[in-house]
C-alpha positions as CSV (number, residue, x, y, z in Angstrom):
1,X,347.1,-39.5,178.4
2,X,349.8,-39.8,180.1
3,X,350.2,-40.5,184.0
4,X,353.0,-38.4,184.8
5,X,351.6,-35.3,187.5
6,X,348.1,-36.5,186.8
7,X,345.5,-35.0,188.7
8,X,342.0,-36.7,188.6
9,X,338.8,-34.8,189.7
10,X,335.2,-35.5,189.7
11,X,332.4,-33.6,188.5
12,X,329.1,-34.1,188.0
13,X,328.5,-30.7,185.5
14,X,331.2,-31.9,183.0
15,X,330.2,-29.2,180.8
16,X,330.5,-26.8,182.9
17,X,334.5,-27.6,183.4
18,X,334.7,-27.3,179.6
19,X,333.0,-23.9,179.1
20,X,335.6,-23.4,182.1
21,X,338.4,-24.0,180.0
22,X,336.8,-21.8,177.3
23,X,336.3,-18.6,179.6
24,X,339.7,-18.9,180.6
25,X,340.6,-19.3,176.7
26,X,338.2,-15.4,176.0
27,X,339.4,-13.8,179.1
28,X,335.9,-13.6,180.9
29,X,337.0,-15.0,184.1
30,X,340.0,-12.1,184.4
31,X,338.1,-9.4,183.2
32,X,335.2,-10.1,185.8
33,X,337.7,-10.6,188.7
34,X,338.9,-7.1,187.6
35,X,335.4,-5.4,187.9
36,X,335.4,-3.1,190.5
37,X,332.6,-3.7,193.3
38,X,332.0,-2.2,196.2
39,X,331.2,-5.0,198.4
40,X,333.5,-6.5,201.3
41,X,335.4,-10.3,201.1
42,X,334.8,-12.7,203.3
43,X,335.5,-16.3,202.4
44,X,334.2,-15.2,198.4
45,X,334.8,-12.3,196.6
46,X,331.6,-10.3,195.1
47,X,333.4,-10.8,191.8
48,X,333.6,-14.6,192.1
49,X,329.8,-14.7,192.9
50,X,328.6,-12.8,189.8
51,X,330.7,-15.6,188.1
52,X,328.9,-17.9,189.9
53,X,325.7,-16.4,188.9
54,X,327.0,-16.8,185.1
55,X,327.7,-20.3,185.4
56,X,324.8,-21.1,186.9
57,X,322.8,-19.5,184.5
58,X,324.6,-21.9,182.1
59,X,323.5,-25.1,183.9
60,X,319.7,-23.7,183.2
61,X,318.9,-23.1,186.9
62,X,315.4,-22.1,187.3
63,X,315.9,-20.6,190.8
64,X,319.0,-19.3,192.8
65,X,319.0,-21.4,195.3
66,X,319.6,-24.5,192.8
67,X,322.8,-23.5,193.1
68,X,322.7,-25.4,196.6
69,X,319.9,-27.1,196.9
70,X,320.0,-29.1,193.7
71,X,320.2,-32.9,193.6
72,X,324.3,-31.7,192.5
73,X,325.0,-28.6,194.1
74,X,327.0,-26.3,192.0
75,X,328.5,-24.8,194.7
76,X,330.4,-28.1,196.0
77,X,331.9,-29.4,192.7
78,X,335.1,-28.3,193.3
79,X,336.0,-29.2,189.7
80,X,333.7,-26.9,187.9
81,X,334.9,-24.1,190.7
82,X,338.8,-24.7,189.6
83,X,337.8,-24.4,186.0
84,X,336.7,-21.4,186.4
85,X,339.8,-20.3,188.0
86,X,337.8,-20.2,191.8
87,X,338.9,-21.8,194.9
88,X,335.1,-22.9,195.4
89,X,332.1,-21.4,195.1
90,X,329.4,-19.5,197.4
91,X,326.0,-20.9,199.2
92,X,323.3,-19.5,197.2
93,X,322.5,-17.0,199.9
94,X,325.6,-15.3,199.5
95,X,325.1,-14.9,195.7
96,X,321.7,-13.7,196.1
97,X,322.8,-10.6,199.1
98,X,325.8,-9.7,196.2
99,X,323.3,-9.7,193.2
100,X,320.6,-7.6,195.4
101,X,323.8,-4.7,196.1
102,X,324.9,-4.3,192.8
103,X,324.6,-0.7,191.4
104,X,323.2,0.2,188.2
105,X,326.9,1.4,187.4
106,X,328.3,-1.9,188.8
107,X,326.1,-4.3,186.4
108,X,326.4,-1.7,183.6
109,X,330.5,-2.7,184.2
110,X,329.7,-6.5,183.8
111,X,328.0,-5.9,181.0
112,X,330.6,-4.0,179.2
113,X,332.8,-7.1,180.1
114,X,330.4,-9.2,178.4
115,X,330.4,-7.2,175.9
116,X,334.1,-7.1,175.4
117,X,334.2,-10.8,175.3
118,X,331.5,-10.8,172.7
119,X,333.6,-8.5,170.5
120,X,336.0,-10.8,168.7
121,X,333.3,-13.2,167.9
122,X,330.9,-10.8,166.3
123,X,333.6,-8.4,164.7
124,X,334.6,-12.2,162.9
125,X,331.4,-12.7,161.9
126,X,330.7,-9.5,160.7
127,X,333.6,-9.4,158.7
128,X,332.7,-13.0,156.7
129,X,329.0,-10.9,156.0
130,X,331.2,-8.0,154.4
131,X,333.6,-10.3,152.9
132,X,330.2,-12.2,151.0
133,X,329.0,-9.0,150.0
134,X,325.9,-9.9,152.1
135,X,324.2,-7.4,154.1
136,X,323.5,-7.3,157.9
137,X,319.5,-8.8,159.1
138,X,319.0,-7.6,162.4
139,X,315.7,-8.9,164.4
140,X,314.1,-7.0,166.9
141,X,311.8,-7.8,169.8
142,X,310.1,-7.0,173.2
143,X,309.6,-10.1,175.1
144,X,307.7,-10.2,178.2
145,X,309.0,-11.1,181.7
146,X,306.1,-11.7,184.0
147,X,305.9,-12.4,188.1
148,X,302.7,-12.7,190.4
149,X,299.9,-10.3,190.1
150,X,299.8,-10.0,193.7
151,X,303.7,-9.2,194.3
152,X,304.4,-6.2,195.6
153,X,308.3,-6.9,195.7
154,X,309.6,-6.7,192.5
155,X,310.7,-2.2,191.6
156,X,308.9,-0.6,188.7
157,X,307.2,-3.3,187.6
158,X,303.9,-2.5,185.2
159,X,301.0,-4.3,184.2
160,X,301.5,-5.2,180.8
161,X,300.6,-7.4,177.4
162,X,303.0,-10.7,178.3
163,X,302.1,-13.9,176.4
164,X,298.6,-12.6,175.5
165,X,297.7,-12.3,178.5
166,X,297.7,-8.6,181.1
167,X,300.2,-9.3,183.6
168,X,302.3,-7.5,186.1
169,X,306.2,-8.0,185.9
170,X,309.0,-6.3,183.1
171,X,309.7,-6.2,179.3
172,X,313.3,-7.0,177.9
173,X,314.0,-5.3,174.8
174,X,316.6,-7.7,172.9
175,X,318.1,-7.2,169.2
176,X,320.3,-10.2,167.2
177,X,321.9,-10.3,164.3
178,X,321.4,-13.2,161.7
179,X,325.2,-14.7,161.8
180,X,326.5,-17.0,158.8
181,X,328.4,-19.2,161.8
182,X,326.2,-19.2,164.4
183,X,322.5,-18.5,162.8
184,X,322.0,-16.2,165.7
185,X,324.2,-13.7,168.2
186,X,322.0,-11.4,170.4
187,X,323.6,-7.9,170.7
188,X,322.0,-6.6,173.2
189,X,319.2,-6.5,176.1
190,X,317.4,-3.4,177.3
191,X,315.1,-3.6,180.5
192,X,312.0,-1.9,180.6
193,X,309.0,-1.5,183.0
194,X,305.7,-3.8,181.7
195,X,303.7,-1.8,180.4
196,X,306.7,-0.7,177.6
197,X,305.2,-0.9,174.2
198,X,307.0,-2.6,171.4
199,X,305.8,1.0,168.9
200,X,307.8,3.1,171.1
201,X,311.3,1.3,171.0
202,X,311.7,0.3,167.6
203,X,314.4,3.5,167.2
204,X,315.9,2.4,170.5
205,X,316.6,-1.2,169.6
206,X,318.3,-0.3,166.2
207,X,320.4,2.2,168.0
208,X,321.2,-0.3,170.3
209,X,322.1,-2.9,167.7
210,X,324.2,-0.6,165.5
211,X,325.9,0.7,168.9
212,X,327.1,-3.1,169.5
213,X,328.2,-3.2,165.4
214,X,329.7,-0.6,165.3
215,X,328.4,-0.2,161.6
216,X,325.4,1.6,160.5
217,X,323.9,2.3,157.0
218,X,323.8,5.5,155.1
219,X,321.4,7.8,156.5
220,X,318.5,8.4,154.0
221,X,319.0,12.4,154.5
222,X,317.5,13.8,151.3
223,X,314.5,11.6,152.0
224,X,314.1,13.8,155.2
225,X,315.1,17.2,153.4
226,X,312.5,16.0,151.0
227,X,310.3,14.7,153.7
228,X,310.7,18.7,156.1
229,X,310.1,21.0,152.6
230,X,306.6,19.3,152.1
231,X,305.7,20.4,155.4
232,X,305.8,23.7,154.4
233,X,302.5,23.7,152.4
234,X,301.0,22.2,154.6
235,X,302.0,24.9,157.4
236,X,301.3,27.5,155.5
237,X,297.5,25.9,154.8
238,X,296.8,26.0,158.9
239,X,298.4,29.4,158.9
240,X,295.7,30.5,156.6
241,X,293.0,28.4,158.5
242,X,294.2,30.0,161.2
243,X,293.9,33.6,160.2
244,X,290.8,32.7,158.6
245,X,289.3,31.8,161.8
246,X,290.1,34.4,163.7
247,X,288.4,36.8,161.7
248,X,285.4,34.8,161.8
249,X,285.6,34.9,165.8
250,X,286.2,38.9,165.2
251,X,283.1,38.8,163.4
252,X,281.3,37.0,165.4
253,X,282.6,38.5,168.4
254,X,281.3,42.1,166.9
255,X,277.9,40.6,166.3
256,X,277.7,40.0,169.6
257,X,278.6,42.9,171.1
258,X,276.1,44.9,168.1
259,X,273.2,42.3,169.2
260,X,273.8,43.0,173.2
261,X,273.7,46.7,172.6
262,X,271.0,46.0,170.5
263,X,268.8,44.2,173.5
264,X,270.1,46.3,176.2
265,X,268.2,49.5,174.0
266,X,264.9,47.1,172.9
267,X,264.8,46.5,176.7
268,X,264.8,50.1,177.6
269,X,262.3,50.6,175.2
270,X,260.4,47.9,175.8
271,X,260.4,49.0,179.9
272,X,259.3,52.5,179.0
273,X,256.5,50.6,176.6
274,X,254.9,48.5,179.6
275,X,255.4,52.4,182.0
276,X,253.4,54.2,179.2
277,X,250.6,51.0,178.7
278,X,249.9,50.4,182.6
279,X,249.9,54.3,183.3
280,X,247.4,54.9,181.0
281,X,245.9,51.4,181.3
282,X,246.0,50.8,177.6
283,X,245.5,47.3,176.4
284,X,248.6,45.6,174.6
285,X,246.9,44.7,171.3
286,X,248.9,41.9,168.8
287,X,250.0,45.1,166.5
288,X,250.6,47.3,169.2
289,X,253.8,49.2,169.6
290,X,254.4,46.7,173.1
291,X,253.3,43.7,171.1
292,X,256.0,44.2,168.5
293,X,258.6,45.6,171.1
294,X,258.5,42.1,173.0
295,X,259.0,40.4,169.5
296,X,261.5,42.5,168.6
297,X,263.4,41.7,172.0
298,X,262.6,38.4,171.5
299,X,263.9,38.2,168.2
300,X,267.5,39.8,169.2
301,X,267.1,37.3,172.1
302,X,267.0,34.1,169.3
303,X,269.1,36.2,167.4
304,X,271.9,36.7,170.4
305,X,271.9,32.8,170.7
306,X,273.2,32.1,167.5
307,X,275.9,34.2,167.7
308,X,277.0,32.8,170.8
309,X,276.9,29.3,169.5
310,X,278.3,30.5,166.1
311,X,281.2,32.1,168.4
312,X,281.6,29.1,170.4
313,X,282.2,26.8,167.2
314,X,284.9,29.4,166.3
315,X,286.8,29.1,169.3
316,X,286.6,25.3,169.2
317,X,287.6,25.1,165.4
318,X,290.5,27.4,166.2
319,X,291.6,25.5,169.1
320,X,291.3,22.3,166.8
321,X,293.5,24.4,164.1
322,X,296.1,25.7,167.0
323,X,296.5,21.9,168.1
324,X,297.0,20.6,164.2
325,X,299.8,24.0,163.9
326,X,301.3,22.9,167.1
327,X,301.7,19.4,166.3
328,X,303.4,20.2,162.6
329,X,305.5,22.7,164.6
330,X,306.6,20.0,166.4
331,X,306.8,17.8,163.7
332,X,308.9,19.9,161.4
333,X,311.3,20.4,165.1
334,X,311.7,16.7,165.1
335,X,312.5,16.1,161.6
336,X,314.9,19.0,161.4
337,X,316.6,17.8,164.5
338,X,317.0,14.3,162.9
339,X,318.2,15.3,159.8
340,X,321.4,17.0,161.5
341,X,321.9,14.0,163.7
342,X,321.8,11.9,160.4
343,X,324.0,14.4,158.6
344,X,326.3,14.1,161.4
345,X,326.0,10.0,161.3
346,X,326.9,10.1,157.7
347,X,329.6,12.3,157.8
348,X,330.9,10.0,160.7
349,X,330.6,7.1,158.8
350,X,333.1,6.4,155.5
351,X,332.0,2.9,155.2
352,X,328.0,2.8,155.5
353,X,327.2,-1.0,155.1
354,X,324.1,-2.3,154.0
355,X,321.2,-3.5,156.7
356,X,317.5,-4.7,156.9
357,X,315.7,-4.6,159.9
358,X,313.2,-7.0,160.2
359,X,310.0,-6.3,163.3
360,X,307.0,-7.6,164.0
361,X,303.6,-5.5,163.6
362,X,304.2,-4.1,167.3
363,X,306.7,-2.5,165.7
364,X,305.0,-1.9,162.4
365,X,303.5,1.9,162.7
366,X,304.1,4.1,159.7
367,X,306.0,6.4,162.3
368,X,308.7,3.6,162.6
369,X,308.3,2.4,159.1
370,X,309.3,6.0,158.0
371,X,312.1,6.3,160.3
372,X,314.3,3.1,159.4
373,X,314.0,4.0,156.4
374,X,315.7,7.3,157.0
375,X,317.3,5.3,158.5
376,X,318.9,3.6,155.8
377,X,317.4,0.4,156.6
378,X,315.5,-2.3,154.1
379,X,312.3,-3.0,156.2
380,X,310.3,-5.7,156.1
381,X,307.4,-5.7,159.1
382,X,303.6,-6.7,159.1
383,X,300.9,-3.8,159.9
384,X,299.3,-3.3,162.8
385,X,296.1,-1.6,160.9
386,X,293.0,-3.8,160.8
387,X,292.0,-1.0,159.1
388,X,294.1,-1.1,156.4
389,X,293.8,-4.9,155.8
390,X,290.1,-3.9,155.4
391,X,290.8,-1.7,153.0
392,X,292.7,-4.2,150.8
393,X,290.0,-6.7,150.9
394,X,287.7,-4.2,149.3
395,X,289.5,-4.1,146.5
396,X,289.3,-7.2,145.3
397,X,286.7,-9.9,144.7
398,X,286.4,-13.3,144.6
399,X,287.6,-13.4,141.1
400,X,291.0,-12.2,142.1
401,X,293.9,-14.6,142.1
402,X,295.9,-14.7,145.2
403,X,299.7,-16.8,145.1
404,X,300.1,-19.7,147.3
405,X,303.3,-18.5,149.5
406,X,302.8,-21.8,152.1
407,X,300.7,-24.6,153.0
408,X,297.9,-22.8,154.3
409,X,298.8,-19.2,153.4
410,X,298.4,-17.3,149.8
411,X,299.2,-13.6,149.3
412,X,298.4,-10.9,146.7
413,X,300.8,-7.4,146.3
414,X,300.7,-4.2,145.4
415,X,304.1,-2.2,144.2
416,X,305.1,0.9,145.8
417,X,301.6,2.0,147.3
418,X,301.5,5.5,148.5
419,X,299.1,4.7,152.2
420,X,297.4,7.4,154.1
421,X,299.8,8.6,157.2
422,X,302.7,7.2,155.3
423,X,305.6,9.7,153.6
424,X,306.9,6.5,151.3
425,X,305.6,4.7,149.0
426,X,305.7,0.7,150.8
427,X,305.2,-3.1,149.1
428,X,302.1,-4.3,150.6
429,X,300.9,-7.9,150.5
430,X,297.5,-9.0,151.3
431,X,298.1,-12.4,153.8
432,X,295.6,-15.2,154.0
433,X,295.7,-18.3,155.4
434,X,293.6,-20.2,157.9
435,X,294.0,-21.9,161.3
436,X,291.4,-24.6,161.4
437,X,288.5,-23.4,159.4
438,X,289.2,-20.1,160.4
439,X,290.5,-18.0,157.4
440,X,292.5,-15.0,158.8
441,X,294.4,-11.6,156.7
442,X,297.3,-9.6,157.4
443,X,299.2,-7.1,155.9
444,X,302.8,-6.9,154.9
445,X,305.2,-4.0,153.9
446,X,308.3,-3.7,152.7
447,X,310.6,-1.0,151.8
448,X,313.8,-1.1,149.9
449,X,315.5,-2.4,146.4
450,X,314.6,-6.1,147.2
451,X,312.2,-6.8,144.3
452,X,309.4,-8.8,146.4
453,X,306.4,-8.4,144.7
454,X,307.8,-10.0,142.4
455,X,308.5,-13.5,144.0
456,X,305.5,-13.9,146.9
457,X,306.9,-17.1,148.3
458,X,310.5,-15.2,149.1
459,X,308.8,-12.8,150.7
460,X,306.7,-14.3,152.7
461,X,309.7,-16.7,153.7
462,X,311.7,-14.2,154.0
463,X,309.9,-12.4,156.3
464,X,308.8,-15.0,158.5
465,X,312.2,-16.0,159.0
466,X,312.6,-13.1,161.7
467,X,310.9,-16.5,163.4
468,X,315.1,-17.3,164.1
469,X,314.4,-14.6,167.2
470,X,311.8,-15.7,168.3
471,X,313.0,-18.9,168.7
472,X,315.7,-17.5,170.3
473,X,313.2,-15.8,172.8
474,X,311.5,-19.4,173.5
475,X,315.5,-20.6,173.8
476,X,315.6,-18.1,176.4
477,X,312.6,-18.7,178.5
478,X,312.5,-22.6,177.9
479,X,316.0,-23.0,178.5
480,X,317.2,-20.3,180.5
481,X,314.8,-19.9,182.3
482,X,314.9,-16.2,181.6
483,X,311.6,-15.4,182.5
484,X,311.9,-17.1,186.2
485,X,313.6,-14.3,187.9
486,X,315.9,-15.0,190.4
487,X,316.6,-11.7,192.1
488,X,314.4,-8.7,193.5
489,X,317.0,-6.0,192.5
490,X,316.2,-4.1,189.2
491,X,320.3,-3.8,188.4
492,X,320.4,-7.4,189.2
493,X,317.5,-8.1,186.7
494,X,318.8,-6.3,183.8
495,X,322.3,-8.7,184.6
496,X,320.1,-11.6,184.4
497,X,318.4,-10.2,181.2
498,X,322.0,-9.5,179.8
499,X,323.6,-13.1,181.2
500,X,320.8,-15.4,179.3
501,X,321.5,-13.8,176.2
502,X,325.3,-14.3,176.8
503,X,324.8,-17.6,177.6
504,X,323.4,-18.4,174.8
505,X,325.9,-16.6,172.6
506,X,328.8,-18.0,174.9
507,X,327.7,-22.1,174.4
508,X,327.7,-21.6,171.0
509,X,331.0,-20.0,170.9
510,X,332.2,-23.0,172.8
511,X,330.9,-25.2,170.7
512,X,332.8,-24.2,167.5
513,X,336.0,-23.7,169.7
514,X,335.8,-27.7,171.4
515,X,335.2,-28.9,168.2
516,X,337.8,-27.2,166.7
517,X,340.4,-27.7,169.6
518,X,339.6,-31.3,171.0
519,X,341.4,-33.8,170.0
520,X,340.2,-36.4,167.6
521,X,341.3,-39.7,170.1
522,X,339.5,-42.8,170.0
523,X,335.4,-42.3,171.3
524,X,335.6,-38.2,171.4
525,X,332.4,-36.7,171.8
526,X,331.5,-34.6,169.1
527,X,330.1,-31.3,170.6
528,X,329.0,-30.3,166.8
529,X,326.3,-32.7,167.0
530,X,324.8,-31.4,170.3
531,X,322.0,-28.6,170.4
532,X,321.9,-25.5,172.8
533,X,319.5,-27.2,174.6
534,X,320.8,-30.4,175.3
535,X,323.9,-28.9,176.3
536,X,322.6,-26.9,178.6
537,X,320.0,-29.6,180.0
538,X,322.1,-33.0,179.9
539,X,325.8,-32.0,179.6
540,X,326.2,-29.5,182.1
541,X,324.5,-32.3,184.5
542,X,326.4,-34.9,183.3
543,X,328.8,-37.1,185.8
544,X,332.6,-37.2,184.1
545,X,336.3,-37.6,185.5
546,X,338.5,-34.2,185.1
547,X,341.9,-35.3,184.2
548,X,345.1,-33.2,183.7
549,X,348.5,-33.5,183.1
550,X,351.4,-31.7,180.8
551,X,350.0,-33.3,177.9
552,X,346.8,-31.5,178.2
553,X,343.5,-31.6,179.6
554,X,340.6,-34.6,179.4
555,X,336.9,-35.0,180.4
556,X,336.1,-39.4,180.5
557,X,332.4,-39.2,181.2
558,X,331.1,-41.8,183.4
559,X,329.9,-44.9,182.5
560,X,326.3,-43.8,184.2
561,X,326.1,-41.0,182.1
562,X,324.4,-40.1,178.9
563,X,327.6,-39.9,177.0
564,X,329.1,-43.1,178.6
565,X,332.2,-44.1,177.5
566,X,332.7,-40.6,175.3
567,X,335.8,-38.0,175.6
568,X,336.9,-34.8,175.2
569,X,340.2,-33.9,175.2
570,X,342.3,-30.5,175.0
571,X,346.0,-30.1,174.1
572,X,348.5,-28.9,176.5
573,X,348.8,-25.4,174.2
574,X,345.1,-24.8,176.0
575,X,346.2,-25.3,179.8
C-alpha cells in the first residue's frame, strides 16, 4: 500500500473497524443517524449512542458498562468510532440514560431500520430458495430471559419456565429461516412477559415470520369450509340435548311443585289428625288413620327430596350443555372469521410459495397443529401428550419391530392417523431412545405431502434439525450475551432482543462480503475460515494498525495478536 496521504491508526477491536466499513457499505450507520429521537445533544447525539449500543453488542459485552470499563474501552478507540462514521463514542453512562428514554415508537423505528438493512440479504436468499425450487423451513422458538428472583426493577416481568427451572424475568419470541448461504437468518424477535407460553404464540410467530418474507403459502381454505360444516351436526346434537333437558327440568320442576302441594295438604290433614286424636284422647295405633297420615307425609317428604336432587342434576347437566353450545358457538365464530381472513390472504397473494414450519412440543397442541395447516404449512413438531405416547405403547408389544433412526433412538409410524381432538389426519411416530439406562418415548407428527413414514431416519433427521435454532438460541446467550440484560427499560429490552439477533445476522453478512471484497495480497486473513464465535470473542478484541490511503483501506494486525502477521485489505472502490 502505498504511502502517499496515508493515515495510520490503532485499534485494539480490529474487527470492529471492519464491520465498520461494512455498515457504511449497507447503509446502517445513515439510516440510524436519520432516526428521529427525542432526546437533546450534548457532546453525542442519541442516535450515535444506539450505534454505540449496536457495536457493542457486536464485541460480545456482557454488561454496559464494558463499554468503559473494559481492559479496552470501546469508547476510547477512536479508530473503531471513525469507522463507524462517529467522531468518538459515549461513557457508558450516557448510553445507558439514552437506552432507558427510548419510546416504544422510537425502538420500534430502529428496528424497522434493522429491518431495512436486513432486506437485501434475505430477499437474495429467498430468491436462490425459489430459484432451486426448494421450499421455505422456518423455526420457531420461545427462549427464556431470566434476572434475579428478588428484583423488583425490571417492568412486567413474570415468573416463568426458563431453562427448566421457574424464574422471574421475560420470554423472547424469535423465528429464522433455514438460508442456503448462511444456514440461518433470524427474522424476527417478539418480547413477551415470563410467564408467556410457547402454545399460545405459535400463530404469532408465523405471522411474524411471513410478515418479514413477505411470502406466505396458500391458505388451506376448503380444509376450514370443510372443517365449519362439520360443526353443524354437532350443533345441532347440543341443541337437541339442550331442549331435551329442559323439558326434563319442566318435569321435574312440576313434580315439585305437585309433591309441595301434595305435603302442604298431607300436613293439614295430618294437623287436623293429631286435633281429633288428643281431643278425644284416642291412642295412635300403627293402622290408624294418624299412623298412616305421618307415613304418607313422610313418604311425600322422601319423595320431595328426590325431585329436588333429580332437579338439581338438571340444572347442572344443562349448565354443562349451555357451556359445551357456548364454546362451539364460539368455535364456529373463530373458524368462520379465519376462513375470510384466509380467503382474503389468498386472494392477496398470486404467488403462494411453499413452507414448513418446524416447533417444538410447546408448540405441538392439536389447536396449532390444525391451524398451520390451514395455514398452508408442512408441519413437523413433537406432542406434548404423555397421554397419547401412552396410548401408542399399548398398541404394541415386545414383538413389534421398531427402526433404528440414530445411535440410541429407534422409531415406529403410523400413516395418516385420525387422533382424538384433532380435525386431520397426522404421521405419528413412536420415539425411543435412552439417556443412560434410562429408556425414554416421544411422539412425533407430521402433516403434509413429505412421504415420512416411509423413510424413519429422514424424519427423524429431519426434524431434529430445527436443532439449527436452537443453536442459534445458545449462539445468542453464549455469545451475545442476550440473556444478560443490560438495561431496565422494556423498549430498551425488546432493542436488545432485536440487536443480538441482528448481530448475528450482520457478522455473517460481513463475512461473505470481506471475503468477497478483500484483496487476496500476500498473508490476508481469510474471514471464511472464522466462526461467529471466534469473531465475536477474539477478532473484535484483537490489537491491529488501521491504514488508509487512495488505494484503499488495510487492517495489519499486530504482531501480539492472535492473527499476527495476517491482513485484510479493501479496495479504494470501498472507501
Amino acid at each position: 500500500m502505498s504511502n502517499e496521504e496515508t493515515l495510520v491508526q490503532r485499534t485494539q477491536h480490529a474487527f470492529l473497524v471492519a464491520w465498520g466499513w461494512f455498515a457504511e457499505e449497507t447503509g446502517l450507520i445513515q439510516k440510524i443517524q436519520a432516526v428521529a429521537l427525542k432526546q437533546k445533544t450534548y457532546t453525542h447525539s442519541p442516535q450515535s449512542k444506539v450505534l454505540e449500543f449496536m457495536v457493542g453488542t457486536l464485541t460480545g459485552m456482557q454488561h454496559l458498562q464494558e463499554l468503559s470499563l473494559s481492559a479496552h474501552p470501546l469508547d476510547r478507540d477512536g479508530a473503531v468510532a471513525q469507522a463507524w462514521g462517529q467522531a468518538g463514542w459515549a461513557d457508558y453512562s450516557g448510553v445507558s440514560r439514552t437506552l432507558s428514554a427510548l419510546s416504544w415508537s422510537e425502538v420500534q423505528a430502529i428496528v424497522a431500520v434493522l429491518e431495512e438493512v436486513s432486506q437485501p440479504y434475505l430477499q437474495a436468499e429467498l430468491q436462490r430458495l425459489r430459484s432451486s425450487g426448494k421450499r421455505l423451513r422456518i423455526d420457531a422458538d420461545l427462549t427464556g430471559l431470566p434476572v434475579s428472583n428478588a428484583s423488583r426493577t425490571y417492568p412486567n416481568a413474570a415468573y416463568g419456565h426458563m431453562d427448566d427451572e421457574i424464574r422471574l424475568g421475560y420470554q423472547a419470541g424469535v423465528v429464522s429461516l433455514i438460508s442456503p448461504t448462511y444456514g440461518r437468518i433470524w427474522l424476527s424477535a417478539t418480547h413477551h412477559p415470563g410467564d408467556t407460553v410457547s402454545s399460545t404464540q405459535a400463530e404469532e410467530l408465523v405471522l411474524e415470520a411471513e410478515r418479514r418474507i413477505g411470502q406466505r403459502p396458500k391458505r388451506r381454505t376448503d380444509y376450514l369450509q370443510k372443517r365449519i360444516e362439520d360443526l353443524e351436526p354437532h350443533l345441532q346434537q347440543i341443541q337437541e340435548r339442550l331442549d331435551a333437558q329442559q323439558k326434563a327440568i319442566q318435569r321435574a320442576q312440576e313434580r315439585l311443585d305437585e309433591t309441595r302441594r301434595q305435603i302442604q295438604d298431607q300436613q293439614t290433614r295430618l294437623d287436623g289428625l293429631e286435633k281429633h286424636y288428643q281431643d278425644r284422647r284416642r291412642e295412635e295405633r300403627p293402622t290408624s288413620q294418624l299412623a298412616k297420615a305421618r307415613q304418607r307425609t313422610q313418604m311425600l317428604a322422601r319423595r320431595l327430596k328426590r325431585w329436588e336432587t333429580a332437579r338439581c342434576s338438571a340444572d347442572q347437566r344443562q349448565v354443562k350443555t349451555q357451556a359445551q353450545w357456548k364454546d362451539a358457538q364460539a368455535e364456529r365464530a373463530a373458524l368462520q372469521e379465519r376462513w375470510k381472513r384466509f380467503e382474503q390472504d389468498n386472494a392477496t397473494n398470486p404467488e403462494p410459495v411453499e413452507a414448513e414450519c418446524r416447533l417444538d412440543a410447546g408448540f405441538g397442541s392439536y389447536q396449532n397443529v390444525a391451524l398451520l395447516i390451514e395455514m398452508g404449512y408442512e408441519v413437523y413438531t413433537k406432542s406434548p401428550s404423555q397421554q397419547l405416547t401412552d396410548s401408542l405403547k399399548r398398541q404394541i408389544d415386545a414383538s413389534t419391530s421398531y427402526t433404528r433412526v440414530g445411535a440410541n433412538a429407534e422409531m415406529l409410524a403410523w400413516p395418516k392417523r385420525l387422533l382424538t381432538h384433532c380435525p386431520y389426519p397426522l404421521d405419528v411416530a413412536l420415539e425411543r431412545f435412552y439417556t443412560g439406562s434410562t429408556l425414554k418415548h416421544s411422539t412425533l407428527l407430521h402433516y403434509g405431502s413429505d412421504p415420512v413414514t416411509q423413510d424413519l431416519p429422514a424424519w427423524f433427521n429431519h426434524y431434529n434439525g430445527r436443532q439449527i435454532i436452537e443453536a442459534g438460541i445458545k449462539e445468542g446467550k453464549q455469545v451475545f450475551y442476550l440473556h444478560k440484560i443490560k438495561v431496565r427499560s422494556e423498549p430498551a429490552i425488546y432493542l436488545q432482543e432485536c440487536c443480538v439477533l441482528f448481530a448475528a445476522n450482520f457478522i455473517r453478512w460481513a463475512s461473505h462480503w470481506l471475503a468477497e471484497q478483500t484483496q487476496p495480497v500476500k498473508h490476508a486473513l481469510d474471514v471464511r475460515k472464522l466462526g461467529i464465535k471466534r469473531q465475536v470473542q477474539v477478532a473484535a478484541h484483537v490489537s491491529a494498525q488501521v491504514i488508509r490511503n487512495s488505494e484503499g483501506r488495510l487492517l495489519r494486525f499486530s504482531s501480539h495478536s492472535a492473527f499476527a502477521g495476517k491482513v485484510l485489505q479493501l479496495p479504494a472502490g470501498h472507501l
